[in-house]
N, CA, C and O atoms as a Tripos MOL2 file, in Angstrom:
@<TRIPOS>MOLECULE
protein
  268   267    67     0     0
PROTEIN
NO_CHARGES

@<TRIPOS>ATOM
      1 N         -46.8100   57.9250  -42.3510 N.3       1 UNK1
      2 CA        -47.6760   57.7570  -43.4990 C.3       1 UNK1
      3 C         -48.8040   58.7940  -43.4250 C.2       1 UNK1
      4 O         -49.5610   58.8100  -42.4540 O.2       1 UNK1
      5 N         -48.9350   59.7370  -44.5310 N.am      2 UNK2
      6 CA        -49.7330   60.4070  -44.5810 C.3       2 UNK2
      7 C         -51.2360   60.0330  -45.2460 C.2       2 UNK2
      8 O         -51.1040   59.4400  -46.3170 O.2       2 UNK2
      9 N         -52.4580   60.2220  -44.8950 N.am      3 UNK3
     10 CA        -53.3820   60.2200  -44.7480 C.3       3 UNK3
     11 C         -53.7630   61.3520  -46.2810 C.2       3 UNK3
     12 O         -53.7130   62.5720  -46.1230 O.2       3 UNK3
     13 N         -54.0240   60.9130  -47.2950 N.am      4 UNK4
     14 CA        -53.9860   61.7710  -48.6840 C.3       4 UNK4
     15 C         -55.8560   62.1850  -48.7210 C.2       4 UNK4
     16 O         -56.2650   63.3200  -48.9670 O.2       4 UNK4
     17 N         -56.4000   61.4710  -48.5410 N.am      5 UNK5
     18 CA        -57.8040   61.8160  -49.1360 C.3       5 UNK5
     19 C         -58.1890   62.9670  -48.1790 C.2       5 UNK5
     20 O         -59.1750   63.5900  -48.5710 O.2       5 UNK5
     21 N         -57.7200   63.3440  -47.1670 N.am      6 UNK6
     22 CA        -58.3300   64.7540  -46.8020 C.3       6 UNK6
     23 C         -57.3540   65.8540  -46.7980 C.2       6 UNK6
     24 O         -57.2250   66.7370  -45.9500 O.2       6 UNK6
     25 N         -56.4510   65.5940  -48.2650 N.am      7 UNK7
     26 CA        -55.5720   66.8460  -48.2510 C.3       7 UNK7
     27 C         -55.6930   67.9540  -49.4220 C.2       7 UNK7
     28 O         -56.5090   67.5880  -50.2680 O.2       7 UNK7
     29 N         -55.1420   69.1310  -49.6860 N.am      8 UNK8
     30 CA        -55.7160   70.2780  -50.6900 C.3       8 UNK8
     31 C         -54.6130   69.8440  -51.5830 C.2       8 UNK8
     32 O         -53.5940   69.1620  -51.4720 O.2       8 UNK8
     33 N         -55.3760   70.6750  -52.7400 N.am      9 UNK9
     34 CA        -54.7760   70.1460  -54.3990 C.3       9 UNK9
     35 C         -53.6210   70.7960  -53.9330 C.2       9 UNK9
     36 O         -52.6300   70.1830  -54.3320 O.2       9 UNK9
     37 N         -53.2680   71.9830  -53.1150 N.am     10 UNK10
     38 CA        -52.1070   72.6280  -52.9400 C.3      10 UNK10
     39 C         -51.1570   71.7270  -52.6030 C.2      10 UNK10
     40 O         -50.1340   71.6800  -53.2860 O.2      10 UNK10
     41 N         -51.3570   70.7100  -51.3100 N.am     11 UNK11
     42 CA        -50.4930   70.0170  -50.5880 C.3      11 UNK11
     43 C         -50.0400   68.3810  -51.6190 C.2      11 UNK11
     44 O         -49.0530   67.6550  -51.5100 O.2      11 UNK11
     45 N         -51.3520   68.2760  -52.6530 N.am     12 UNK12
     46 CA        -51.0600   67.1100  -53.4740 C.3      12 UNK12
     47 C         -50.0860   67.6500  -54.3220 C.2      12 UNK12
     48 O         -49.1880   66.8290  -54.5070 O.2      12 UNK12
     49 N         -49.9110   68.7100  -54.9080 N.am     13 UNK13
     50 CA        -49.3680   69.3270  -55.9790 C.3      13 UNK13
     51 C         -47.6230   69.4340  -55.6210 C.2      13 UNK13
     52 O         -46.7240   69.2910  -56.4500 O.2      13 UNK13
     53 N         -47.4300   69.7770  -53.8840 N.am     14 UNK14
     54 CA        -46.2900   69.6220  -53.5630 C.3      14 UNK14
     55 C         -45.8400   68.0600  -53.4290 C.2      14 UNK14
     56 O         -44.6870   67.7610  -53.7370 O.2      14 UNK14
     57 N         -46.2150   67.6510  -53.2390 N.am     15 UNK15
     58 CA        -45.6560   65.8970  -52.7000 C.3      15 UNK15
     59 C         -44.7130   66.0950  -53.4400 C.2      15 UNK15
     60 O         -44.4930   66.7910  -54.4310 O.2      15 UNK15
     61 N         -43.8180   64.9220  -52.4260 N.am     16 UNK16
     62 CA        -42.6780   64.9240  -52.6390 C.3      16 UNK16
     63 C         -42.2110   63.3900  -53.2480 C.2      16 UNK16
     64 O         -42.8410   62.4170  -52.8350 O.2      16 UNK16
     65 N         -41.1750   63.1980  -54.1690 N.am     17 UNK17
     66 CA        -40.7870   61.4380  -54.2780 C.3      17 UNK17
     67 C         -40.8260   60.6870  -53.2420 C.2      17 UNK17
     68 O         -41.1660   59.5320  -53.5000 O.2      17 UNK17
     69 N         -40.5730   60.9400  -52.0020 N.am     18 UNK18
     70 CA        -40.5560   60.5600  -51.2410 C.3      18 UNK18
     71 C         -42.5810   59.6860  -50.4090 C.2      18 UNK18
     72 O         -42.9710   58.5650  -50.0800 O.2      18 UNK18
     73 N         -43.0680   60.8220  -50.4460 N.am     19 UNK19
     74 CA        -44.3730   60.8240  -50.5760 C.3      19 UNK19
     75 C         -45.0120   60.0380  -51.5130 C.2      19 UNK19
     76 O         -45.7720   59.1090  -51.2400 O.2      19 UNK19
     77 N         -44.6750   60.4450  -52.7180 N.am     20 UNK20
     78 CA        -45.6110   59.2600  -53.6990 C.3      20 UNK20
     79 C         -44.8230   58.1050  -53.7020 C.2      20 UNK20
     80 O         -45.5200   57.1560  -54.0600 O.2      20 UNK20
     81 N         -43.2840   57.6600  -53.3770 N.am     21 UNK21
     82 CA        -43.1440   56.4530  -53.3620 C.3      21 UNK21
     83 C         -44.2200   55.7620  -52.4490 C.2      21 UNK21
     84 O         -44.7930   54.8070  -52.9750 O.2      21 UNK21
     85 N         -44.5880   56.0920  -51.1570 N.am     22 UNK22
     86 CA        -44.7940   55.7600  -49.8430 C.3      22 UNK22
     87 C         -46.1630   55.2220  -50.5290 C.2      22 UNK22
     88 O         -46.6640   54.1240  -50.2860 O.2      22 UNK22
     89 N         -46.7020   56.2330  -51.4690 N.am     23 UNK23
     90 CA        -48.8450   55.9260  -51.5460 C.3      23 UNK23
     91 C         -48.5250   54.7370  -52.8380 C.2      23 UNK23
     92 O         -49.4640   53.9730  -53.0620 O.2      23 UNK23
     93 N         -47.3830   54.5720  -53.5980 N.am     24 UNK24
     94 CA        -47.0430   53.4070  -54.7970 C.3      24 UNK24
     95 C         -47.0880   52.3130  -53.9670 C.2      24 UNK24
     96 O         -47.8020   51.3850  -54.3500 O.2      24 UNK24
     97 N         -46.1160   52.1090  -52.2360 N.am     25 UNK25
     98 CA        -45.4190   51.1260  -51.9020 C.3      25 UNK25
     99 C         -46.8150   50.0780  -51.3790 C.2      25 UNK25
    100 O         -47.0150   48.8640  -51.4090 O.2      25 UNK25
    101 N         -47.8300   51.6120  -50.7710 N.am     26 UNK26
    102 CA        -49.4130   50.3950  -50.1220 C.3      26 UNK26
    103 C         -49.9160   49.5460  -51.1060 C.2      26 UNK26
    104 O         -50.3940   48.4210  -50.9640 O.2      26 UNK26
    105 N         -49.6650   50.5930  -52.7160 N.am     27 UNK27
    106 CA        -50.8910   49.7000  -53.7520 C.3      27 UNK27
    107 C         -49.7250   48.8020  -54.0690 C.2      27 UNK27
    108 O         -50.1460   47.9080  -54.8040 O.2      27 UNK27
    109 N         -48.6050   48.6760  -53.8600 N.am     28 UNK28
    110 CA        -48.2470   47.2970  -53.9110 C.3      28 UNK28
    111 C         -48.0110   46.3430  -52.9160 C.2      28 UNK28
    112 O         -47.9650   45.1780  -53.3130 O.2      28 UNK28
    113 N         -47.8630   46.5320  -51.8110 N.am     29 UNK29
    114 CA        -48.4280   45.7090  -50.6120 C.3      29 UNK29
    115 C         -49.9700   45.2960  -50.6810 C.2      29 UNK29
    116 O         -50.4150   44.1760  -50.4260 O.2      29 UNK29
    117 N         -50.5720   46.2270  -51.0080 N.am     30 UNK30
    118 CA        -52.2700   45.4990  -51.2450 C.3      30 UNK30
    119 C         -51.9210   44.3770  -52.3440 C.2      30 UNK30
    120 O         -51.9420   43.1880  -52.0270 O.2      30 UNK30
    121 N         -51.4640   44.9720  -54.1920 N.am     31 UNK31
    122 CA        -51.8460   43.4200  -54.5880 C.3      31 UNK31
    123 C         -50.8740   42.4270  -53.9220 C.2      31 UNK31
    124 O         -51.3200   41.2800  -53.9030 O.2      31 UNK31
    125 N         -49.8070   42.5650  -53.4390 N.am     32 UNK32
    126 CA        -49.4160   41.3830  -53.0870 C.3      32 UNK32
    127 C         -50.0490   40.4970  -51.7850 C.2      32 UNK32
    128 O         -49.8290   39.2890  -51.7000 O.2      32 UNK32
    129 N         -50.7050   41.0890  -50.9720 N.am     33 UNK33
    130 CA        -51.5540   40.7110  -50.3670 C.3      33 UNK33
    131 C         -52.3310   40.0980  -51.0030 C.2      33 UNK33
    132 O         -52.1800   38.8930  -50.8010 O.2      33 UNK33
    133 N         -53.3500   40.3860  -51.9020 N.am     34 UNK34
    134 CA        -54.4490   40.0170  -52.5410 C.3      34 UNK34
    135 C         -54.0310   39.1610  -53.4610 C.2      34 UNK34
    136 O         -54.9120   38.7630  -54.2240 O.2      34 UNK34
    137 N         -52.8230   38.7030  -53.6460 N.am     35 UNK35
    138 CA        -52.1440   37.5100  -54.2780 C.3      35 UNK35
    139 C         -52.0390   36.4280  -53.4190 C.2      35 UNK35
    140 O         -52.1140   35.3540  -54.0150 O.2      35 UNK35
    141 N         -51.8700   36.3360  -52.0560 N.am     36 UNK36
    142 CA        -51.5440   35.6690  -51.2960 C.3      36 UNK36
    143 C         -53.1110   35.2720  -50.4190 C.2      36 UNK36
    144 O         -53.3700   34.1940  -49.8840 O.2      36 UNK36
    145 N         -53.6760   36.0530  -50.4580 N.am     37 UNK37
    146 CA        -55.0500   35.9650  -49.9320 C.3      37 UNK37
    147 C         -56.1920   36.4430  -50.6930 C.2      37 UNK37
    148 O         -56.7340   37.4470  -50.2320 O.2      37 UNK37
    149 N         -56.5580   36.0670  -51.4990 N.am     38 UNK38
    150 CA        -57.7460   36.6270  -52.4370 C.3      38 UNK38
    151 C         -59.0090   36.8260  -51.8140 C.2      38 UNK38
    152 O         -59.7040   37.8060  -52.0830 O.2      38 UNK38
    153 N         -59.3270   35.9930  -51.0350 N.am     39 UNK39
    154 CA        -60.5540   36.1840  -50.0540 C.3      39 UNK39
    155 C         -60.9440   36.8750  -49.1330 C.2      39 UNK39
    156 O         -62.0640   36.9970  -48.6370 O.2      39 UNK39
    157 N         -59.3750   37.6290  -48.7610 N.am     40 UNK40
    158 CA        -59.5800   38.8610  -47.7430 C.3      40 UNK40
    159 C         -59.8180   40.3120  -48.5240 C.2      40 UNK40
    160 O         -60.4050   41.3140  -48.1150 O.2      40 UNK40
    161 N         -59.2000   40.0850  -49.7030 N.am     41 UNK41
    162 CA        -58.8590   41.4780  -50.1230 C.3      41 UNK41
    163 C         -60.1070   42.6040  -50.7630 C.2      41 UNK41
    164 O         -60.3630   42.1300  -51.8700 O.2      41 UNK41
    165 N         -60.6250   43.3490  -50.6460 N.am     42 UNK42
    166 CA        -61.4900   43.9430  -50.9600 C.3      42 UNK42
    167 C         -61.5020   44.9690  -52.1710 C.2      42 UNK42
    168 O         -62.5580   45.1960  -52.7620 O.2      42 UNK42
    169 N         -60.1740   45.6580  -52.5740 N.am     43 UNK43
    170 CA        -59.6190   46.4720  -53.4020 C.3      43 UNK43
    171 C         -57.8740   45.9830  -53.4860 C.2      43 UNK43
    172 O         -57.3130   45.6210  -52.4510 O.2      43 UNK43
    173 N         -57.2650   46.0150  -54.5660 N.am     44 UNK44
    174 CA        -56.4910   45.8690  -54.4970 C.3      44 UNK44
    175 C         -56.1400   45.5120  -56.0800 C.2      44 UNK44
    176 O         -56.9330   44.8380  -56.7370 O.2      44 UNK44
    177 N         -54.7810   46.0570  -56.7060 N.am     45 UNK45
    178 CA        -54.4750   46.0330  -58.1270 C.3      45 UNK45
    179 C         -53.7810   45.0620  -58.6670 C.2      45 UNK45
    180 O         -52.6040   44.8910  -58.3480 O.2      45 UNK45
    181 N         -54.5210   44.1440  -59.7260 N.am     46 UNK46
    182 CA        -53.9980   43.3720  -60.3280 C.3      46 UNK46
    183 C         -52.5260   43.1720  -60.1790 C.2      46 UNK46
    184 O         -51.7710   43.9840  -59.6440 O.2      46 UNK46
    185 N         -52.1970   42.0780  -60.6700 N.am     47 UNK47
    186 CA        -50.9290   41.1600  -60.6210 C.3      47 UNK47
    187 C         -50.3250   41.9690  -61.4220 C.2      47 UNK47
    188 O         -49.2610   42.4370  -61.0160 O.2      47 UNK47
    189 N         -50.7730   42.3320  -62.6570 N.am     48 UNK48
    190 CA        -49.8350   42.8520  -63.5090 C.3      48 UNK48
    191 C         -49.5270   44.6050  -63.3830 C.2      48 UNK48
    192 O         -48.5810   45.3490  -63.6430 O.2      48 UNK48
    193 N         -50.5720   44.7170  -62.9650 N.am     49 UNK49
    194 CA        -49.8740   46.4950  -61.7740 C.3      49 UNK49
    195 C         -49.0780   45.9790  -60.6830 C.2      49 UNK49
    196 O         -47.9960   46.5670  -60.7110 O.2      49 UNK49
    197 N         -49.1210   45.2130  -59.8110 N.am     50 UNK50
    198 CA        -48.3340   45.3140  -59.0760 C.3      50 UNK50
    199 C         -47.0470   45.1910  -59.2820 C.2      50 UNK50
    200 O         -46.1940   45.8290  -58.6650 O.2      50 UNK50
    201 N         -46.7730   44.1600  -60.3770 N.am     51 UNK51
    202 CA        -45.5380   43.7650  -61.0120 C.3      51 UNK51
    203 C         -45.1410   45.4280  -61.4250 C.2      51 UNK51
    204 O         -44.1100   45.8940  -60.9400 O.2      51 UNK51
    205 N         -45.7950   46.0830  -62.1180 N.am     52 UNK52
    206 CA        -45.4510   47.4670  -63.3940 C.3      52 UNK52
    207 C         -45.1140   48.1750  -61.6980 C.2      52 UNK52
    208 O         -43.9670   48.6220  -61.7090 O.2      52 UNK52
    209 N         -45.6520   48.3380  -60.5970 N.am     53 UNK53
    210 CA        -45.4530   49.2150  -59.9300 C.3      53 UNK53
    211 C         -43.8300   48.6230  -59.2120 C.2      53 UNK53
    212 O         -42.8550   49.3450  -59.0050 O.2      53 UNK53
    213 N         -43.8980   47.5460  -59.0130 N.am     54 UNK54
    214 CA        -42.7990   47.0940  -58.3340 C.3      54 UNK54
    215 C         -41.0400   47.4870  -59.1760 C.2      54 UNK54
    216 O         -39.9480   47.7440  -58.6680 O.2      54 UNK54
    217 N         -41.4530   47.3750  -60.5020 N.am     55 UNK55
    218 CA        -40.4220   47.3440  -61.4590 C.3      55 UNK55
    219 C         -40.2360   49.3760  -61.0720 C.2      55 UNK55
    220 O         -39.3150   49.9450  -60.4850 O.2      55 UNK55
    221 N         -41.2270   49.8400  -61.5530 N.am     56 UNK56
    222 CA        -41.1120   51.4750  -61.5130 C.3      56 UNK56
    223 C         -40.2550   51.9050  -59.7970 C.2      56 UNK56
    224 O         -39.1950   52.5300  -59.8130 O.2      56 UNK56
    225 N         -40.7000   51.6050  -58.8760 N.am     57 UNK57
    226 CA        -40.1090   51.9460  -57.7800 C.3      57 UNK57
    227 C         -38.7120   51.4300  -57.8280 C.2      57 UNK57
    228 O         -37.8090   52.1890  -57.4760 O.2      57 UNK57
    229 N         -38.4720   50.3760  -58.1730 N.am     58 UNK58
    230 CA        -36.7930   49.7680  -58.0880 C.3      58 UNK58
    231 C         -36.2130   50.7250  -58.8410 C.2      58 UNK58
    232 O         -35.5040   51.5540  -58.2710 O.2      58 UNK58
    233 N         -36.3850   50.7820  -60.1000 N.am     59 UNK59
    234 CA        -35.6790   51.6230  -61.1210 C.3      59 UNK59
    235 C         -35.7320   53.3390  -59.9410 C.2      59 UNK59
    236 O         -34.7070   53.8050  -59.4440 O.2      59 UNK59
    237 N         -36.8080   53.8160  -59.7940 N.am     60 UNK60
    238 CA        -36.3260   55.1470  -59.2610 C.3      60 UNK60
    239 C         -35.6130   55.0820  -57.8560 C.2      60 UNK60
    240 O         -34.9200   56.0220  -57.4660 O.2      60 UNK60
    241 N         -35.7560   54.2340  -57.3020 N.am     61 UNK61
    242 CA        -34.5680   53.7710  -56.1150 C.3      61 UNK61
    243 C         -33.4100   54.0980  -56.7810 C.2      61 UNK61
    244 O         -32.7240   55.0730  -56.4730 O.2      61 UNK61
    245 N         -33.0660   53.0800  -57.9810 N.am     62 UNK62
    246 CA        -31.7650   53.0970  -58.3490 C.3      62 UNK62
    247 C         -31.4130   54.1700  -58.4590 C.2      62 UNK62
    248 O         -30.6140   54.6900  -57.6800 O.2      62 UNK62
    249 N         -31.9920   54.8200  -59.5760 N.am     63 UNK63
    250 CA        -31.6550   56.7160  -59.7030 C.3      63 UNK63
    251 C         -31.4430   57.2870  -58.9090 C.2      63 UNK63
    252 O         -30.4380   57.9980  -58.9550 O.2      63 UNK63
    253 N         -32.4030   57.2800  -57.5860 N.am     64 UNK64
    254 CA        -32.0150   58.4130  -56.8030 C.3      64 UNK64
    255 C         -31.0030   57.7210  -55.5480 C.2      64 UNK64
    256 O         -30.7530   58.5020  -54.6290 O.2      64 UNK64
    257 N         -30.4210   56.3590  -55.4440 N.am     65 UNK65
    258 CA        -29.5110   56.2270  -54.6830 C.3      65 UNK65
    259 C         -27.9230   56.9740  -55.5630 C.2      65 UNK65
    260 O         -26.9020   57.4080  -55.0320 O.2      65 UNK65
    261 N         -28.3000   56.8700  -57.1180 N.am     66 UNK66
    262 CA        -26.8800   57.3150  -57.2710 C.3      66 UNK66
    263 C         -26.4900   59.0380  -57.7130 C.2      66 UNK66
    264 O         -25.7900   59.6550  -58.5160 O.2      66 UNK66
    265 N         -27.4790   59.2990  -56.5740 N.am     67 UNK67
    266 CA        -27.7660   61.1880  -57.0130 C.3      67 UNK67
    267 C         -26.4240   61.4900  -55.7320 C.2      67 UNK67
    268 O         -26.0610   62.6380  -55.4770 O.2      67 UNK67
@<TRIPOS>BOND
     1     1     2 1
     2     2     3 1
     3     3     4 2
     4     3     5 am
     5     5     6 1
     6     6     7 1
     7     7     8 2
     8     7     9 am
     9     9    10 1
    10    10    11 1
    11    11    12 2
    12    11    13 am
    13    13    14 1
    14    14    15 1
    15    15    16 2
    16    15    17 am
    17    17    18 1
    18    18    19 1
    19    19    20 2
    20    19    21 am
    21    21    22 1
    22    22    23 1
    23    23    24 2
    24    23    25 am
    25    25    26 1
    26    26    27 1
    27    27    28 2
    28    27    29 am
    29    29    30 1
    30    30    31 1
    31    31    32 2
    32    31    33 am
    33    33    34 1
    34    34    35 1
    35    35    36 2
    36    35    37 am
    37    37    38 1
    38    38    39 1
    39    39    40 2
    40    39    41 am
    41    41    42 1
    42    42    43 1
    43    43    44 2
    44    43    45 am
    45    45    46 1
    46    46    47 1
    47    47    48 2
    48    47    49 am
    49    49    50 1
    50    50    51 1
    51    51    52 2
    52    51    53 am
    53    53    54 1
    54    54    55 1
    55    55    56 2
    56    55    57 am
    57    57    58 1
    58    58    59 1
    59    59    60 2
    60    59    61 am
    61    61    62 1
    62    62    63 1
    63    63    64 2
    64    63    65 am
    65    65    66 1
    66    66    67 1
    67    67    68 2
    68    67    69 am
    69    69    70 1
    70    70    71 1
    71    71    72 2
    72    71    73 am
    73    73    74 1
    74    74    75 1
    75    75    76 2
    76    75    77 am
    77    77    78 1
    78    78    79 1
    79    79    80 2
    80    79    81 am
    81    81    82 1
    82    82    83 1
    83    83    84 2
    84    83    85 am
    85    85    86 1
    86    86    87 1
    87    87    88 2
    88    87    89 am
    89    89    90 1
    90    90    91 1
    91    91    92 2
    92    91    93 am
    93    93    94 1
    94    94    95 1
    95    95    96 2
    96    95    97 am
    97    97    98 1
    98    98    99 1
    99    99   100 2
   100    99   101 am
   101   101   102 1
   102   102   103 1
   103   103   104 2
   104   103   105 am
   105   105   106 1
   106   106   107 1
   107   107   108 2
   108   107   109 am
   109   109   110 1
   110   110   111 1
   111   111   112 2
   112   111   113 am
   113   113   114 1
   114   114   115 1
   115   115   116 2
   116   115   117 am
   117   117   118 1
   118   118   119 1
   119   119   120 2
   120   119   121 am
   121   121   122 1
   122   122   123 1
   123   123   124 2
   124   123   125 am
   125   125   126 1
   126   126   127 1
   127   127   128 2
   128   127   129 am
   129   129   130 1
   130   130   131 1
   131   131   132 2
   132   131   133 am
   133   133   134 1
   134   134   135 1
   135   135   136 2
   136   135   137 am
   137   137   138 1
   138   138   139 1
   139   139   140 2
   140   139   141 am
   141   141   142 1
   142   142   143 1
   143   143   144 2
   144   143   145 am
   145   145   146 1
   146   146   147 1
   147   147   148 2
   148   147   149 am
   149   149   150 1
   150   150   151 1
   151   151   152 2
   152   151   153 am
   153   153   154 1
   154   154   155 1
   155   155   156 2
   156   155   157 am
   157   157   158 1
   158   158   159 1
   159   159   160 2
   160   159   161 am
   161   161   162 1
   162   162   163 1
   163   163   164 2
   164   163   165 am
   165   165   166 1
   166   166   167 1
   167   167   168 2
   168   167   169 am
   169   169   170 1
   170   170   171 1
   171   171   172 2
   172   171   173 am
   173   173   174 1
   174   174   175 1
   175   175   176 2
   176   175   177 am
   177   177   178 1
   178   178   179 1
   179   179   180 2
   180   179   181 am
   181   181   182 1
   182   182   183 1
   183   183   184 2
   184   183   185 am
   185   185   186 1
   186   186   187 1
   187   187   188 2
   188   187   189 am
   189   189   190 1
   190   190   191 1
   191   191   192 2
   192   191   193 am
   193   193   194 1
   194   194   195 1
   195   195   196 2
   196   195   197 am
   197   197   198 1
   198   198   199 1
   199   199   200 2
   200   199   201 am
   201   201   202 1
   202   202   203 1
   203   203   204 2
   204   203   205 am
   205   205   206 1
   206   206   207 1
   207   207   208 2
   208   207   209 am
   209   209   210 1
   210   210   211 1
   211   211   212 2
   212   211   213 am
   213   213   214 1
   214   214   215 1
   215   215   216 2
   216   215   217 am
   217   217   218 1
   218   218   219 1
   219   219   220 2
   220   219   221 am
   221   221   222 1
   222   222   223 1
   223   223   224 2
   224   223   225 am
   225   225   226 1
   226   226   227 1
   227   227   228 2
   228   227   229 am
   229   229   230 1
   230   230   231 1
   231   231   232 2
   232   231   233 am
   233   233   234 1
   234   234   235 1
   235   235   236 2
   236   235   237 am
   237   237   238 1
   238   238   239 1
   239   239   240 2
   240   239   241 am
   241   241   242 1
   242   242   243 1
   243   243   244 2
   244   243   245 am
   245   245   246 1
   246   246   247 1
   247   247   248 2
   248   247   249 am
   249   249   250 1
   250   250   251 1
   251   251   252 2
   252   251   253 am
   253   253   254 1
   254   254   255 1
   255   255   256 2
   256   255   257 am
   257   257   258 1
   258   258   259 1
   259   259   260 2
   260   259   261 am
   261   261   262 1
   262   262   263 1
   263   263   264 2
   264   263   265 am
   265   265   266 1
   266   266   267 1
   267   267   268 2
@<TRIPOS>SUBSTRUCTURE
     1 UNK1         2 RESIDUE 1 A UNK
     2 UNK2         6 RESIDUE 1 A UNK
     3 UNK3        10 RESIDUE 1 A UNK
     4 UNK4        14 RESIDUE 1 A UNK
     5 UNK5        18 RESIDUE 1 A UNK
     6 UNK6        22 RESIDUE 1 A UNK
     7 UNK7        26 RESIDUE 1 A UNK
     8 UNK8        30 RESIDUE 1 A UNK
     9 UNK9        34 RESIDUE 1 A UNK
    10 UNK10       38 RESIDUE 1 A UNK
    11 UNK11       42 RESIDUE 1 A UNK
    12 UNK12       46 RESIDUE 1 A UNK
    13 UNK13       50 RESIDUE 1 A UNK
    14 UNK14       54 RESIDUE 1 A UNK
    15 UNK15       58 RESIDUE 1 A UNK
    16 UNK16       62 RESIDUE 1 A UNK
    17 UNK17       66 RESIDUE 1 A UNK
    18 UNK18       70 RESIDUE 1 A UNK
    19 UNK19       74 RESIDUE 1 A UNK
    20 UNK20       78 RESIDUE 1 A UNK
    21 UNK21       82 RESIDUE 1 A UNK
    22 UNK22       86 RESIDUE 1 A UNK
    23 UNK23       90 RESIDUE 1 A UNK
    24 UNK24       94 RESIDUE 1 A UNK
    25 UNK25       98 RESIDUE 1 A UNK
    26 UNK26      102 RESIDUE 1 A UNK
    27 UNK27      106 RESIDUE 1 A UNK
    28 UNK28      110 RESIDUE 1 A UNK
    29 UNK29      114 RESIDUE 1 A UNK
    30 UNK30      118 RESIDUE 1 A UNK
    31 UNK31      122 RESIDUE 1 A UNK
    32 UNK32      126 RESIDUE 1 A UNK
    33 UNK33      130 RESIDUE 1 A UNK
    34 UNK34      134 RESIDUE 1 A UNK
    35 UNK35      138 RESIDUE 1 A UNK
    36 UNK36      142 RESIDUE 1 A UNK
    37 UNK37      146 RESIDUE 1 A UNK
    38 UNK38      150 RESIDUE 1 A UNK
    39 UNK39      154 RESIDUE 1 A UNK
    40 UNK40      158 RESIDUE 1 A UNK
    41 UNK41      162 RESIDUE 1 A UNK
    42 UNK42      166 RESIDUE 1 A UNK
    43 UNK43      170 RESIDUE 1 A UNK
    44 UNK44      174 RESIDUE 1 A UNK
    45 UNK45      178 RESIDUE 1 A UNK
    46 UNK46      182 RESIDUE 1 A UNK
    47 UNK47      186 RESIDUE 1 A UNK
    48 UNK48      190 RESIDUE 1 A UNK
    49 UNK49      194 RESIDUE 1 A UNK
    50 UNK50      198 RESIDUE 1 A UNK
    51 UNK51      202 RESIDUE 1 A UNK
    52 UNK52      206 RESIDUE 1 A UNK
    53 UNK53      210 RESIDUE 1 A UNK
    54 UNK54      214 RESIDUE 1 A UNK
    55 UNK55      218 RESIDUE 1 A UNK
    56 UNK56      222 RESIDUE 1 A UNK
    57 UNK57      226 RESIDUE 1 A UNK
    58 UNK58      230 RESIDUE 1 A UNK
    59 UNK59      234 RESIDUE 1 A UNK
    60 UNK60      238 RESIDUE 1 A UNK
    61 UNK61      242 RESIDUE 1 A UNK
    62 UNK62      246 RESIDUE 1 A UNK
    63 UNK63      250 RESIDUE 1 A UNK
    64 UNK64      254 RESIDUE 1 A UNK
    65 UNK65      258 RESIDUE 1 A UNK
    66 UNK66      262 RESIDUE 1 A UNK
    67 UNK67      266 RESIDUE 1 A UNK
């Protein structure tokens, strides 16, 4: 897992699917965390992002398993 906030627009600009799945998969481990524990969570994206993010990653799974 890469560490994004101390990287150059150069190295953001390359990321790879692979890469931005990985920074999608935390903000949905956070809200689902913060679904399950509201009192711990400090940041973390609504129910209904997490749902929109969860749906978006399955679908590009699907795609790129049948590449």
């Amino acid at each position: 897992m890469r560490d994004w906030k101390n990287t150059t627009k150069k190295e953001i600009d390359n990321m790879t699917l692979e890469e931005a799945l990985e920074i999608v998969q935390r903000h949905i481990d956070m809200g689902l965390n913060a679904i399950k524990n509201p009192k711990d969570s400090t940041f973390a994206p609504r129910y209904h992002m997490t749902k929109a993010l969860m749906l978006l990653v399955e679908e590009v799974t699907k795609h790129t398993e049948d590449e």
